[in-house]
Each structure stands twice: as C-alpha cells, then as structure tokens.
C-alpha positions as CSV (number, residue, x, y, z in Angstrom):
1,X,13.9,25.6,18.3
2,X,14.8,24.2,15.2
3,X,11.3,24.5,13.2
4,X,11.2,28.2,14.8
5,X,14.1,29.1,13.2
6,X,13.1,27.8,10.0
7,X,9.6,29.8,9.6
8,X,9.0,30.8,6.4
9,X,5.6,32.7,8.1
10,X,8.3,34.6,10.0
11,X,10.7,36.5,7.3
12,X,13.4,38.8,8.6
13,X,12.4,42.2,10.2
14,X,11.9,45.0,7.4
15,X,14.1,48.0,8.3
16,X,11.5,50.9,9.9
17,X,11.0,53.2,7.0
18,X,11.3,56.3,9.9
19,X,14.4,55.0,11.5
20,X,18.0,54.5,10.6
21,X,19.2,50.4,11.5
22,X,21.0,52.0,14.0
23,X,18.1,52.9,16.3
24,X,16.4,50.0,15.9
25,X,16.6,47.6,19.3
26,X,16.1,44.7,20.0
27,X,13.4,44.2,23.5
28,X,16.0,42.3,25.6
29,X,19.1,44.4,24.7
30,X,20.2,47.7,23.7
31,X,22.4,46.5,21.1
32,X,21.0,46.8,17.5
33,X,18.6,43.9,15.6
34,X,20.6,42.6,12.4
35,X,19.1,44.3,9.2
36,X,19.1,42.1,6.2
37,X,16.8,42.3,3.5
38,X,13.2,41.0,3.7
39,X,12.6,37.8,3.0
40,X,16.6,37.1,3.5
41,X,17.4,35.3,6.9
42,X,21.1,34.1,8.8
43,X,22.4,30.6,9.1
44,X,24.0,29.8,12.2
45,X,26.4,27.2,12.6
46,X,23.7,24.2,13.8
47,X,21.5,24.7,11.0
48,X,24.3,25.1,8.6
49,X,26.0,21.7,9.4
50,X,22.6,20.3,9.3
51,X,21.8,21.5,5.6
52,X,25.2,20.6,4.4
53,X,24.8,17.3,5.8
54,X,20.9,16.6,4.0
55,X,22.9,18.4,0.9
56,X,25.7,15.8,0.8
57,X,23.6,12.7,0.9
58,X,21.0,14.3,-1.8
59,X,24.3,15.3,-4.7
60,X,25.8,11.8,-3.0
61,X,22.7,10.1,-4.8
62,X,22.5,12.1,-7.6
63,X,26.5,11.1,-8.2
64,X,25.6,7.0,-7.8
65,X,23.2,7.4,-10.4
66,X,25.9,9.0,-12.6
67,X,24.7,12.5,-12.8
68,X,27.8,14.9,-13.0
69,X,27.7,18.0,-11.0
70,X,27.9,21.2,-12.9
71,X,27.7,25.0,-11.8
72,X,25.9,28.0,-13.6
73,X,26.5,31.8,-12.7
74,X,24.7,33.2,-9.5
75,X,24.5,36.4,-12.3
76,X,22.8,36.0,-15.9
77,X,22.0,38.1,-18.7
78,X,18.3,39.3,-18.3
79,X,15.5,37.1,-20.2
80,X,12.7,38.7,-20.6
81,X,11.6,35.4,-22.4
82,X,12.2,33.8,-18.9
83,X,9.0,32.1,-17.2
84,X,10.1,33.4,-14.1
85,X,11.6,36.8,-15.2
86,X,8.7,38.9,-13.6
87,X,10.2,37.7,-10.1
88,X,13.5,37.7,-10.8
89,X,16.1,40.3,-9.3
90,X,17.2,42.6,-12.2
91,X,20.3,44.3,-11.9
92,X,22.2,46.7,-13.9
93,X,26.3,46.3,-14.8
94,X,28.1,49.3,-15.2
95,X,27.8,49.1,-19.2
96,X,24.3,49.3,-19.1
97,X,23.9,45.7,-19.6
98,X,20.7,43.7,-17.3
99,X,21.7,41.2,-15.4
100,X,19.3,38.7,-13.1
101,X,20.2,36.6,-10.1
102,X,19.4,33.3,-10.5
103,X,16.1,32.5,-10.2
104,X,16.0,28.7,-11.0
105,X,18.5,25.8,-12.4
106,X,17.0,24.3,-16.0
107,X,17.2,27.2,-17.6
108,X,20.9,27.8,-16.9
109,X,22.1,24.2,-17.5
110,X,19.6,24.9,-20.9
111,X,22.2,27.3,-21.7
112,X,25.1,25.6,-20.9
113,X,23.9,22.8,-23.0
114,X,23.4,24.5,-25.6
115,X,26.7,26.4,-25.7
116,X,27.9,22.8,-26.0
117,X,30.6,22.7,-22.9
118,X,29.6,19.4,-22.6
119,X,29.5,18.1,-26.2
120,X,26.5,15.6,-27.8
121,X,27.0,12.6,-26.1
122,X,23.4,12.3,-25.0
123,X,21.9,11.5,-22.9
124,X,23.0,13.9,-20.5
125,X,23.2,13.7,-17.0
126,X,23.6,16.4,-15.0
127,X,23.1,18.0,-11.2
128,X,23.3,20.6,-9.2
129,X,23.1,22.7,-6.1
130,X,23.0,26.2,-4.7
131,X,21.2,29.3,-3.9
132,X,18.6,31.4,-6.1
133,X,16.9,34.3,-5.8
134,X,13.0,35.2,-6.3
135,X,11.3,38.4,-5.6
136,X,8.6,37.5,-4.2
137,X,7.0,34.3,-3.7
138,X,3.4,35.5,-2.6
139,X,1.7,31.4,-3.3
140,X,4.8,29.7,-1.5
141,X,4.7,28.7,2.1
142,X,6.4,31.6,3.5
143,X,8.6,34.1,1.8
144,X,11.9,33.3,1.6
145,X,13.4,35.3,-1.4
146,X,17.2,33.8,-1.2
147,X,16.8,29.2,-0.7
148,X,18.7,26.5,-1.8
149,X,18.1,24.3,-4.8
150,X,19.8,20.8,-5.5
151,X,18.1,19.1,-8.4
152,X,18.9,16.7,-11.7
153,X,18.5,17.1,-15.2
154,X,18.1,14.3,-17.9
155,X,19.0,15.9,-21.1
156,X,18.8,14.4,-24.8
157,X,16.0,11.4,-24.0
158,X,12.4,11.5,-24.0
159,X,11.0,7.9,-23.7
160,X,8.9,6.9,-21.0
161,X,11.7,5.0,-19.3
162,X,13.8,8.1,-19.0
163,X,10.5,9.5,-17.3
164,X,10.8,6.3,-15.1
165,X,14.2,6.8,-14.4
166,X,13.5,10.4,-13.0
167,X,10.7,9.0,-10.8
168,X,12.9,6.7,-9.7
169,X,15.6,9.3,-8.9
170,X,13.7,11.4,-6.5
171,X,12.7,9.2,-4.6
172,X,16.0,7.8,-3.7
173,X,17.4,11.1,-3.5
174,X,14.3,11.9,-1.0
175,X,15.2,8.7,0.5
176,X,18.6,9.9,1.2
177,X,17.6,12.2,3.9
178,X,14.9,10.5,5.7
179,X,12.0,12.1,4.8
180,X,8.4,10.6,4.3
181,X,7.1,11.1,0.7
182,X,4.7,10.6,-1.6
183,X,5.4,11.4,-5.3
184,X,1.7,13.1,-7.1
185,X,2.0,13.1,-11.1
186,X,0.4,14.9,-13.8
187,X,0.7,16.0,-17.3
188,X,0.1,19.9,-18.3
189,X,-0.5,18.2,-21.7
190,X,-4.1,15.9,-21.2
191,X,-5.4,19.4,-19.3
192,X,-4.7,21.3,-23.1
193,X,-6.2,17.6,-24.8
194,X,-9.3,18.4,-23.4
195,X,-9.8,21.9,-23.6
196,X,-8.5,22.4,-26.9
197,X,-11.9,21.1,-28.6
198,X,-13.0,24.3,-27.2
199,X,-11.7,26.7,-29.1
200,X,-10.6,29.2,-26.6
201,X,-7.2,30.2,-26.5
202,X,-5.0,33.1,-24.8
203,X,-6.7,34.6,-21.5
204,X,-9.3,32.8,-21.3
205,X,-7.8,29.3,-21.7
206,X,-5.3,30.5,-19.2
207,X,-8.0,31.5,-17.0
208,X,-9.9,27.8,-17.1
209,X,-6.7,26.3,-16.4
210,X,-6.3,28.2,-13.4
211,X,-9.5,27.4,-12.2
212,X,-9.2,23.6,-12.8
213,X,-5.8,24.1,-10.7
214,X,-7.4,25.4,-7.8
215,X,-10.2,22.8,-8.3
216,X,-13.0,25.9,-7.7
217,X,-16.1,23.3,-9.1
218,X,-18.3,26.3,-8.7
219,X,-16.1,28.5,-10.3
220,X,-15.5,26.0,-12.9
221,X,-19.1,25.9,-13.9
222,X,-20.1,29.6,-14.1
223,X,-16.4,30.1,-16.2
224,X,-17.9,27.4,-18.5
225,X,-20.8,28.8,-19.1
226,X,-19.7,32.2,-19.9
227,X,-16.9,31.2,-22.3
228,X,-20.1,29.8,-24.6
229,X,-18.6,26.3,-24.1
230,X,-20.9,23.1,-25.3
231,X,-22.4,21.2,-22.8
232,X,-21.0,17.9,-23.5
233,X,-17.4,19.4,-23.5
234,X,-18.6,21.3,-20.2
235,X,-20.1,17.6,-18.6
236,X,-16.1,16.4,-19.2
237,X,-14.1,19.5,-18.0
238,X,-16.3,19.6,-15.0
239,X,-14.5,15.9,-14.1
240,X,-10.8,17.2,-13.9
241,X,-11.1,19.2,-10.5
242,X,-11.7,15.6,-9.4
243,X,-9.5,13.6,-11.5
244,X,-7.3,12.9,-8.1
245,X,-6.1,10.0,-6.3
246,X,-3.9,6.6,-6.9
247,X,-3.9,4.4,-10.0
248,X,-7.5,4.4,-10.7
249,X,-7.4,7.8,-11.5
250,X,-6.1,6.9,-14.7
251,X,-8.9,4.8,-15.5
252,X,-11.8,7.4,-14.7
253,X,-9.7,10.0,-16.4
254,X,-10.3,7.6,-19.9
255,X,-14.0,8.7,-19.5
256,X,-13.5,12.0,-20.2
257,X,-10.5,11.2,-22.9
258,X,-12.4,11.7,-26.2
259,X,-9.4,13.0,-28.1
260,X,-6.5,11.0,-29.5
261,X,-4.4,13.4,-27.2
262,X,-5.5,13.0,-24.4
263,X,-5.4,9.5,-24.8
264,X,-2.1,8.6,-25.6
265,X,-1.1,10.9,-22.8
266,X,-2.7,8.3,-20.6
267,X,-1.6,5.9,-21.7
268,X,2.5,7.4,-21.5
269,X,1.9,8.3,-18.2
270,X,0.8,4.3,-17.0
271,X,3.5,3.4,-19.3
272,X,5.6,5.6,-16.9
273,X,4.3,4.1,-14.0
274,X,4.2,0.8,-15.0
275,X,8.3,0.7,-16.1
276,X,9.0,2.1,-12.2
277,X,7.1,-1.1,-10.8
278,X,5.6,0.6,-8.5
279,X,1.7,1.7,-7.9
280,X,1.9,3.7,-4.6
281,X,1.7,7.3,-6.7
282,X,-0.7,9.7,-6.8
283,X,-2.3,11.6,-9.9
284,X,-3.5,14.9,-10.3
285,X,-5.0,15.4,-14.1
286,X,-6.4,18.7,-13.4
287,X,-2.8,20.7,-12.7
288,X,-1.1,22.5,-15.2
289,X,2.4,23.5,-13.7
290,X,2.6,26.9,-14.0
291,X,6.2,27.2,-15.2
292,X,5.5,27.6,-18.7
293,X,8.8,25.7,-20.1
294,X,6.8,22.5,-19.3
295,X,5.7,20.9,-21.8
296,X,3.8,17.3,-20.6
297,X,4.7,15.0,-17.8
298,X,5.3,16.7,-14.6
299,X,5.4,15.8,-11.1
300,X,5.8,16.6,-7.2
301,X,6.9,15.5,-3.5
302,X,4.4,16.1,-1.1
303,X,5.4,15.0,2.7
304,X,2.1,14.6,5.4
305,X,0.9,17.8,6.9
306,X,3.1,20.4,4.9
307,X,1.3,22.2,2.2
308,X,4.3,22.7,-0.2
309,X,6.1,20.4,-2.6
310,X,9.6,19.4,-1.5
311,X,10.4,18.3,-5.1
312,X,9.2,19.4,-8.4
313,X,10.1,18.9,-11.7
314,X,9.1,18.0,-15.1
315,X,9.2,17.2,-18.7
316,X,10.6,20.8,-20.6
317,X,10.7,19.1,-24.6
318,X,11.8,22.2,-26.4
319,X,14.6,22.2,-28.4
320,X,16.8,19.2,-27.3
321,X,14.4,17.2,-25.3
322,X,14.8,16.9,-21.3
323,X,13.7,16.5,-18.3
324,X,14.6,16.9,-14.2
325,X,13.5,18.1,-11.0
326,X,14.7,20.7,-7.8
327,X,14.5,19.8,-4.4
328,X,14.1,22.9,-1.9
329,X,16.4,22.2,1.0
330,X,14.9,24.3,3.2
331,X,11.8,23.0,2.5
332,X,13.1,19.0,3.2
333,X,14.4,20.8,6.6
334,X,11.8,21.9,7.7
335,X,9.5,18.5,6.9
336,X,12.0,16.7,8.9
337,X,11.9,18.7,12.1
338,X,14.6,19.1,14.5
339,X,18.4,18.0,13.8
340,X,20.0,15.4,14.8
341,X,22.1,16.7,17.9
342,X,25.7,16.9,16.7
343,X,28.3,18.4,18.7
344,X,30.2,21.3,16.7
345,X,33.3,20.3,18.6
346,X,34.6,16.8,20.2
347,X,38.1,17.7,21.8
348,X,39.5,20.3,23.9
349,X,42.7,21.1,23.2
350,X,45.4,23.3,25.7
351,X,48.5,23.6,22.4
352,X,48.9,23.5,19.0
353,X,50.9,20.1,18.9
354,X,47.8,18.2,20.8
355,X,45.2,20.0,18.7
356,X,46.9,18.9,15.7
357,X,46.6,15.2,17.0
358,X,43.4,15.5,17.6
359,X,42.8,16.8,13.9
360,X,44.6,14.1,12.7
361,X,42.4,11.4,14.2
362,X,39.4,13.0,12.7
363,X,38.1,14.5,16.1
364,X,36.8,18.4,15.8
365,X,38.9,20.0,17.8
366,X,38.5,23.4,19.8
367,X,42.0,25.1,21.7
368,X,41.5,26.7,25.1
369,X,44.6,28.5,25.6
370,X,43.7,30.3,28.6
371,X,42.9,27.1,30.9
372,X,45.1,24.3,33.0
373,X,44.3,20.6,32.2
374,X,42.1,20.4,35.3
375,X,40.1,23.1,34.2
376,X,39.8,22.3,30.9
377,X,38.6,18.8,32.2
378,X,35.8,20.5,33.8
379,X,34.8,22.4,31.0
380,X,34.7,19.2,28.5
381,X,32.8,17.6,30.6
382,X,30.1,20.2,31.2
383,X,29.7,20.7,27.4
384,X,29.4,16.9,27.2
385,X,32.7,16.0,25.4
386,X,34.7,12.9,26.2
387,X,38.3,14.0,25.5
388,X,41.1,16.3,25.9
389,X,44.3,16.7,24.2
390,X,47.2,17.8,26.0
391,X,51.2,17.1,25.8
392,X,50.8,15.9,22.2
393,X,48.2,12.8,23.4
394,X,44.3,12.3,23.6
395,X,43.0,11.8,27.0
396,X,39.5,10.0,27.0
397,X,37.2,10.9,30.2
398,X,35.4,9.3,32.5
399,X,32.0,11.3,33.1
C-alpha cells in the first residue's frame, strides 16, 4: 500500500547490535533484510515516479511566478551559530575541517546571497528542491532523518505585500498537486510584544513561550505565577493559548494588545491578509516558530486529519530582509494518499529498431528479447498494455 510504505511511525529496521547484517533474515525468506541507516528508507520505482511527478508541478509553479531555481551543497561548513546545528549530521574532512549535511534550505541560499553570485538586483526570487538531513526529529510525525524539501525564498523586500505575495505562493504551489489546505498564520513577534512588559528574559522567557505554544492553560498559570508576573499582565498572557481561529481572532487579540508592538503587528498581519483578498485563513497568536532565524510573520499548511504542517515558512529580517517557505514532499505524499496508477512501461518491444519507434513517439518502452510476437502479445495484454512494437511498426491491441 501506498500510505504503508510511506510510514513515518515505521522507520527502517536498526541493525541488531549482536548480529552482523548478514544474519539478519527476513520471516518469509532466507535471504538477508536490506540494512540502511535508521530513520533512512528505499524508494522504489512507483513512489519515485510519483514524487517526481508532485515535485515537477510544485518547481513548475514556483518558475510561473518567476522564482529562479538555484542549488546549495548537500555538504557545508559546520555553524555552530546554526538554529538547527544540534541535529545536524557533523562530519569531519580529512584536514580536520567540520562539515554538516544539509539540514535546511534559507540558510544556504542566505549564504549564497550574501557571497553575491547573484548580484543586488532585489528583490530576489529564488527556489529550490532536494534532500536534507536531520538527526533526529523526536516532535515530527515519524522519523525520517534523510526527506525532501522544495521551497521559495523572497529576498531583499519586506512590505506586507511581499508577505501577501508568499501567501499567495503556497497556496498555488499546494494547489499544484491536489492537496486540500488550509494556510494558519502567526507572528513570533506580538507573542515577545506581550511578554516583554514582563521583564523576564533568557530561560524563562523561553520557557513561557513554550508553554503558550503547547497551549498548557494550566501550566500557563502556575508558570505565571512563579515567574512573580503582575496580575494584569498575567489576565492577558492567559488569552494567547486561545488566541486561535479565523479572522476574528485578530480582533480579540486587540484586547490583550496594550503595547504599540503588539499593535502594529496586528495590524501588518490584516494588512497581510487583506492585500491577498482572501479571509478563509486561520490564526494562531500564541506560536512562536521555533527556528530561531524568524523574526515576525510566520506561517503553515495544515491538511484535515494529519497532525504535521506540509508547508512552513516565515519572515527571517536579519541582515538583508527576506522571507519564504519549504514544502516536505513526503509529507504532501502522504496527505494525498495512494498514486495515481501509472504504468512504468506502455510498449513491448521484440528489437532495437521497433523499440526505438516506440521511443520516438513518446511511449515507454520495455524489449523482451527472449519472446515471439505471439507471446509477447500475451504478455502485454496481461500486464494491461495496449501495444507492441515489432518489425520497425507499433501494433495497437485489441483486449
């Protein structure tokens, strides 16, 4: 099945820490399970067609809206300055120089920006897609350590209309591959508005934030209290956990907005809104995106009954001012289900000159150089194909 084969709650099998790969079998046969690393899993050729396919239409969108396509190296220099860098892979070159795998795409194309490959001309539009690496992804649905990313960045522009623009984006490049979507916004930056009168900082700001995230009310409370917070500011902070839902959540979120701040962040993000023409988002004023190169406006894809985000992405103003979003691929794979049923091959071919007919008209073409026409009628029609090629011409067949 196609969702089975996609379960992040099943990862690959761990090599036995007794027994060599060798001895380790598989119930059904005596020949050895594949050993790959945990957290690692094979593609196999329906399910790699499949995710090529989605990958194309996504970078096909991206490329109408004039975002160029750009690469980074699998293998960086180690950051230790890296948000991520604590689940990174770290390896070591043979000069003694750390390296990392790829853990994520902004930072990279950050890099590249900066190094300025791609001159001033902002804004910047750019995309991407392939494969990064993460050691361990305990809060993710699953564990897949090795996925796919394909994602945008706008670089050089921080109105609200560039904001907009990026809303705007992923849902067309969402759109591109079927999937049903809602987009949930938020802003890291009203959350630090309204803790900030305060006066806490480090660990224990940290450690509020995380509990508004979670939206633990209880836990909220009792935190409150111990931090010595006043109980007017406690009455307000007390509100985010349930500072969720569609537009109106921007108006009850104005309640609790006693700082200039705060406000103005408000009233960006229904600026935001408002330039998209659209009113069918949700809002979520209580999360604070983890990934600490966020700076304000952030924002995910959530799809009916899966827990995860399928998109995420975010406003990252430091420096040269930008902002984009990553789509997991796997993730958008397993949303929509089973594949469409494409055949791997349309024509059975019995030479080289036929095949290459075939090929030429576009057909997928397979040679079966041990079998007579009859024969290899038979077999195209048991594997539901409707031609052969033989004698340098395409045969259509009646089923």
């Amino acid at each position: 099945m196609w969702r089975s084969s996609l379960n992040y709650g099943s990862p690959a099998p761990r090599p036995h820490p007794t027994r060599s790969p060798a001895t380790i079998r598989s119930s059904s046969s005596e020949e050895p399970l594949p050993i790959i690393p945990y957290g690692t899993r094979y593609v196999l050729p329906p399910e790699w067609e499949w995710r090529e396919h989605l990958k194309h239409q996504i970078q096909n969108t991206l490329s109408q809206w004039g975002y160029a396509a750009v690469q980074t190296p699998a293998l960086e220099l180690f950051d230790p300055l890296h948000p991520q860098s604590d689940l990174a892979f770290h390896l070591t070159d043979r000069d003694g120089t750390l390296l990392s795998l790829r853990s994520e795409y902004t930072a990279p194309v950050s890099r590249m920006l900066r190094s300025n490959l791609l001159g001033h001309n902002y804004p910047l539009r750019i995309s991407y897609a392939g494969n990064v690496w993460l050691r361990g992804l305990e809060s993710e649905l699953g564990r897949l350590r090795e996925f796919t990313q394909v994602g945008a960045e706008l670089v050089g522009a921080s109105s609200a209309h560039f904001d907009a623009e990026l809303l705007e984006l992923a849902r067309d490049a969402l759109g591109a591959v079927g999937v049903r979507f809602r987009l949930e916004i938020a802003d890291r930056s009203f959350l630090a508005a309204l803790l900030a009168p305060s006066g806490l900082d480090g660990a224990a700001l940290e450690h509020l934030s995380d509990i508004i995230e979670r939206k633990a009310t209880p836990e909220l409370r009792e935190a409150l209290k111990k931090y010595g917070v006043g109980q007017n500011l406690r009455a307000d902070l007390l509100e985010l956990p349930d500072l969720y839902g569609g537009m109106d959540t921007l108006e009850r979120a104005r309640k609790v907005a006693r700082t200039p701040e705060a406000r103005e962040t408000l009233d960006r993000l229904e600026q935001t809104v408002r330039l998209t023409g659209r009113d069918d988002f949700l809002f979520d004023l209580g999360m604070a995106r983890r990934i600490s190169y966020y700076t304000g406006f952030t924002f995910r894809a959530y799809t009916p009954d899966f827990g995860q985000p399928l998109l995420g992405g975010g406003r990252y103003d430091a420096g040269i001012p930008g902002a984009g979003f990553a789509i997991g691929l796997e993730r958008v794979m397993s949303a929509l289900g089973a594949p469409p049923t494409l055949p791997n091959v349309q024509v059975l071919a019995l030479d080289f000159d036929s095949a290459r007919v075939a090929r030429g008209q576009g057909y997928r073409t397979e040679l079966v150089h041990d079998l007579h026409l009859g024969q290899a009628k038979v077999q195209a029609l048991a594997r539901g194909l409707k031609f052969v090629a033989h004698g340098g011409l395409l045969e259509e067949l009646n089923s």
